[in-house]
C-alpha positions as CSV (number, residue, x, y, z in Angstrom):
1,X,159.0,75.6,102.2
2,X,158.9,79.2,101.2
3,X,159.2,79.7,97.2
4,X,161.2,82.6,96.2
5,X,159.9,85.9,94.7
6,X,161.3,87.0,91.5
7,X,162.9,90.1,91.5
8,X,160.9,93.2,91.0
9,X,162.7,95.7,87.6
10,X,163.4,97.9,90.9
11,X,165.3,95.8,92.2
12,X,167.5,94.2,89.8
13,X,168.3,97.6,88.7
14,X,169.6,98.5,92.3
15,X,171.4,95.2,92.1
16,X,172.8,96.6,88.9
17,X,173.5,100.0,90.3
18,X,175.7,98.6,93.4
19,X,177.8,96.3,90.7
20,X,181.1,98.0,91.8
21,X,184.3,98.2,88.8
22,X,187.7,97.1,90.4
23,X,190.0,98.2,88.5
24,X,193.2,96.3,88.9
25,X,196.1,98.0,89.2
26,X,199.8,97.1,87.9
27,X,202.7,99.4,87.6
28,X,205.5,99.1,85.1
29,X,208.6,101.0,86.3
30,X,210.1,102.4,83.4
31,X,208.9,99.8,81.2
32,X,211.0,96.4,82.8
33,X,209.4,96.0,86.6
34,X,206.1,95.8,87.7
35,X,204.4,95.6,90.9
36,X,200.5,94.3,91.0
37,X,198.2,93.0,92.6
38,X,199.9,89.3,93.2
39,X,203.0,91.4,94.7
40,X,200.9,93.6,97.3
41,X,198.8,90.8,98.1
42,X,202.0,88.4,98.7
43,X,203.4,91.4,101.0
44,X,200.0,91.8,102.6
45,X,200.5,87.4,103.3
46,X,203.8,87.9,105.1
47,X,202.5,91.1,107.0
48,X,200.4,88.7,108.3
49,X,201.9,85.4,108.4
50,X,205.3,86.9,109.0
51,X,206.7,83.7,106.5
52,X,207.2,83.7,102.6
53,X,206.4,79.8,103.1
54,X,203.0,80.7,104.9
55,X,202.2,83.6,102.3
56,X,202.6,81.7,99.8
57,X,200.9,78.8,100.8
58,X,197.7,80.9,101.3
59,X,198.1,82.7,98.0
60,X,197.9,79.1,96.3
61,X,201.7,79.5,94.9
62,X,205.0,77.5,95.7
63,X,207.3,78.6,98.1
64,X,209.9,78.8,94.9
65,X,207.4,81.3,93.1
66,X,207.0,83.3,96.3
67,X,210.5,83.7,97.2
68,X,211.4,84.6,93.3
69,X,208.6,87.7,93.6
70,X,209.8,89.0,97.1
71,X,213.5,88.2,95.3
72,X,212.6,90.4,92.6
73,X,210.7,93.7,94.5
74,X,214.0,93.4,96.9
75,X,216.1,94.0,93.6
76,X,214.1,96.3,92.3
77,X,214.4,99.1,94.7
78,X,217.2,100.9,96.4
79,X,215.9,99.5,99.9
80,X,214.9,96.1,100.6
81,X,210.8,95.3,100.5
82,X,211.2,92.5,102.9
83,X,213.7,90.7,105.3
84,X,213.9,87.1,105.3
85,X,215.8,85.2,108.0
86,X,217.7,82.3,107.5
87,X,215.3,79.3,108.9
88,X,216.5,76.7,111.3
89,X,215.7,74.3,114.6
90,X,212.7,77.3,114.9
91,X,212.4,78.2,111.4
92,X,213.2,81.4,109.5
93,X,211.0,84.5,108.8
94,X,210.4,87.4,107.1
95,X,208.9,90.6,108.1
96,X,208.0,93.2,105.3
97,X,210.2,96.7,105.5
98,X,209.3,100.1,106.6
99,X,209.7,101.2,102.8
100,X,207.7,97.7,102.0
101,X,204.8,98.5,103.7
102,X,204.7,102.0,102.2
103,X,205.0,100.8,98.8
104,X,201.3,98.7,99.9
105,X,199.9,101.6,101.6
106,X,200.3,103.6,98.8
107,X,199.3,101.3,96.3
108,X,196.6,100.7,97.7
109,X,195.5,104.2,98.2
110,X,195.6,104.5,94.8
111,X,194.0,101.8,94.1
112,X,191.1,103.0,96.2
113,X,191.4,106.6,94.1
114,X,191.0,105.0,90.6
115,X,188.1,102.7,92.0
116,X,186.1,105.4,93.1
117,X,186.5,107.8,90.3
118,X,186.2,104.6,87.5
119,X,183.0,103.4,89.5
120,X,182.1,107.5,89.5
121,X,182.9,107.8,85.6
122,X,181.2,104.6,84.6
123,X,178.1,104.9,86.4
124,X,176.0,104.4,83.8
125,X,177.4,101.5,82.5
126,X,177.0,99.9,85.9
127,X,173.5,100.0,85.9
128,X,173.1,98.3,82.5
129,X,175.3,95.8,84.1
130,X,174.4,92.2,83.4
131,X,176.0,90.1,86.3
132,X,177.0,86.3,85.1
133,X,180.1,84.1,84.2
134,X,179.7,84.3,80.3
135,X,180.6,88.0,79.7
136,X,184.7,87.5,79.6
């Protein structure tokens, strides 16, 4: 069996230098409403799963806590973030609006934007970077 090489300083300092900052993003809507990251990423679940139940059961959360988060993005905007169908013999569903999946796109976009220009800004902390568990 092979025994590993220790890093070279070149090295670790490339390692260092690829340590990417995401930022994470949540917006407060004049102070009372917010949409984050849990919100998109529930909206991105039923995008995919076409189910609160299912979304939620891959994001780890109840079906209770997911279907008080879509609850509250459908209240908090003129126009509905996702449609849910009554279930029954074949189930329900739920299929994520027009105006929901712009409100992802968009975040996400800007998510993207402040991701490059934080990991542009900090690029020198980045490479002093000491990767491990026991810096929060």
């Amino acid at each position: 069996m092979a025994s590993r090489a220790r890093k070279t300083v070149t090295e670790r300092a490339a390692a260092h230098a690829r340590a990417k900052i995401l930022p994470s993003i949540r917006l407060d809507f004049a102070g009372e409403r917010k949409v984050g990251p849990g919100k998109i990423a529930l909206l991105e679940r039923i995008m995919e799963t076409g189910s609160i139940s299912a979304a939620g059961r891959r994001l780890k959360m109840s079906y209770r806590r997911a279907w008080l988060l879509v609850d509250a993005m459908n209240r908090m905007f003129a126009e509905p973030v996702v449609i849910a169908a009554m279930g029954g013999v074949h189930g329900g569903g739920a299929e994520v609006t027009e105006f929901g999946r712009r409100l992802v796109e968009t975040y996400r976009a800007v998510e993207k934007r402040v991701a490059d220009e934080a990991n542009e800004a900090f690029a020198e902390f980045r490479e002093r970077y000491r990767p491990g568990k026991d810096h929060d």
